[in-house]
Structure formats: C-alpha cells, structure tokens
C-alpha positions as CSV (number, residue, x, y, z in Angstrom):
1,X,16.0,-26.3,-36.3
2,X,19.9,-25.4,-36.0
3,X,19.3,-24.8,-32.3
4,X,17.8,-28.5,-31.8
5,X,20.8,-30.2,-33.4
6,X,23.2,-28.0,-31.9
7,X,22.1,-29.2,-28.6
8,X,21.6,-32.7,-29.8
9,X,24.9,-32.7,-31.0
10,X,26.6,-31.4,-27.7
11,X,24.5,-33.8,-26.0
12,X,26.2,-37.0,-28.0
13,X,29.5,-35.3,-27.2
14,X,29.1,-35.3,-23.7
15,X,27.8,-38.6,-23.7
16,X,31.2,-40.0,-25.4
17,X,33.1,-38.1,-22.7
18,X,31.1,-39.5,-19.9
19,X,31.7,-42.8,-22.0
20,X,35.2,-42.8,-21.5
21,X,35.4,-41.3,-18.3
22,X,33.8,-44.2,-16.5
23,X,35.5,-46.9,-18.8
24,X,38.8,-44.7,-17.9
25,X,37.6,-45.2,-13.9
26,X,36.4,-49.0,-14.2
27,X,39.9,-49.5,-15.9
28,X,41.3,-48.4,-12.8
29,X,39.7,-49.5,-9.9
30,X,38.5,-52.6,-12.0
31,X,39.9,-56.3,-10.3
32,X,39.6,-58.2,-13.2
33,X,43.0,-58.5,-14.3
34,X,44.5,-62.0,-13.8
35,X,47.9,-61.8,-11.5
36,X,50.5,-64.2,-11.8
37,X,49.6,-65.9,-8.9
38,X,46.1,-67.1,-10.5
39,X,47.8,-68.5,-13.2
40,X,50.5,-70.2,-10.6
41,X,47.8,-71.7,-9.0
42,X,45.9,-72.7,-12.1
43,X,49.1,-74.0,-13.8
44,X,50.0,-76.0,-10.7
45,X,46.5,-77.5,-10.3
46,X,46.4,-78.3,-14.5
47,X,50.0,-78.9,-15.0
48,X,51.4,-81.2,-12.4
49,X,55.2,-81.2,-12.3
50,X,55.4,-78.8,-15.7
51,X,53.8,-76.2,-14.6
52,X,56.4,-73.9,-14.8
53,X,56.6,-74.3,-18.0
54,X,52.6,-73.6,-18.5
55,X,53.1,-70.6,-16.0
56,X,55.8,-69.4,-18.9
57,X,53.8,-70.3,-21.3
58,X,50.5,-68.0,-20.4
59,X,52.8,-65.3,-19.1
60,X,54.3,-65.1,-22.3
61,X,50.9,-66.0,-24.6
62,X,48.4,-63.3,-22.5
63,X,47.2,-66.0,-20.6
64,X,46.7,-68.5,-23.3
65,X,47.5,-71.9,-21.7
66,X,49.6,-74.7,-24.1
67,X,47.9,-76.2,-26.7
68,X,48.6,-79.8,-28.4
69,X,49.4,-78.0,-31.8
70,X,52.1,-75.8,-29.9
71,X,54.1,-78.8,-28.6
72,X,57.2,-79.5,-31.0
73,X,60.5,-79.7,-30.7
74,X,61.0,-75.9,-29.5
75,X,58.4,-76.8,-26.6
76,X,58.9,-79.1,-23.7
77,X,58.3,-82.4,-24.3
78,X,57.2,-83.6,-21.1
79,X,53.5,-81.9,-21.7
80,X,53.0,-84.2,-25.4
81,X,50.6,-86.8,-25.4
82,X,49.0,-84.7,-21.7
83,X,47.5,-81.6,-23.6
C-alpha cells in the first residue's frame, strides 16, 4: 500500500515538473505576444489622426484600447463623442 502511493505520489510530482517545463518552453518560443507595431497598425487603422494617443494609451493600459468612460479632462479630447 505505502509502495503504491509512493510511486503515485512521485508520479504527480513529475507531472507538475513536466507541467512547467513545457509552459516554461511555450513561454519562450511562444509568438503570441502583441509588439508595438500591432498595436501601431491597429491604432492607426481605429484611431485616425489620434492614434498616437491610442498607441499611448494601450502601451500604457496592457493593451487595453480607450474607452468612453476614460475620456475626461486628463485625456485628449479630440477622441470624445468617437469612442
């Protein structure tokens, strides 16, 4: 009995390593991180002639573009009434 849990429990330890292992790998040579020239070109295509200032805006937010509740006086005031 001891003898099947011990090797059941080495067995869920090794599968945790292998877990992170390839998560650690997929991580690495994974490409589905966003560069900043997606969200140039996204901002560009959305934006118009502010999107520099969506560009900022998702750099600064993880990639979160501007929102109608987010435009008040500390946000630029060409986007109101366009998001």
């Amino acid at each position: 009995m001891r003898a099947g849990c011990l090797i059941l429990l080495v067995f869920f330890i090794w599968e945790a390593v292998m877990v992170k292992f390839y998560k650690s790998l997929q991580r690495i040579f994974s490409s589905d991180r966003v560069s900043v020239e997606h969200y140039r070109v996204w901002a560009k295509t959305e934006y118009g002639r502010d999107w520099q200032f969506a560009l900022q805006h998702m750099l600064d937010h993880k990639g979160s573009a501007p929102k109608s509740r987010e435009l008040d006086e500390t946000v630029n005031k060409n986007l109101k009434g366009w998001v």
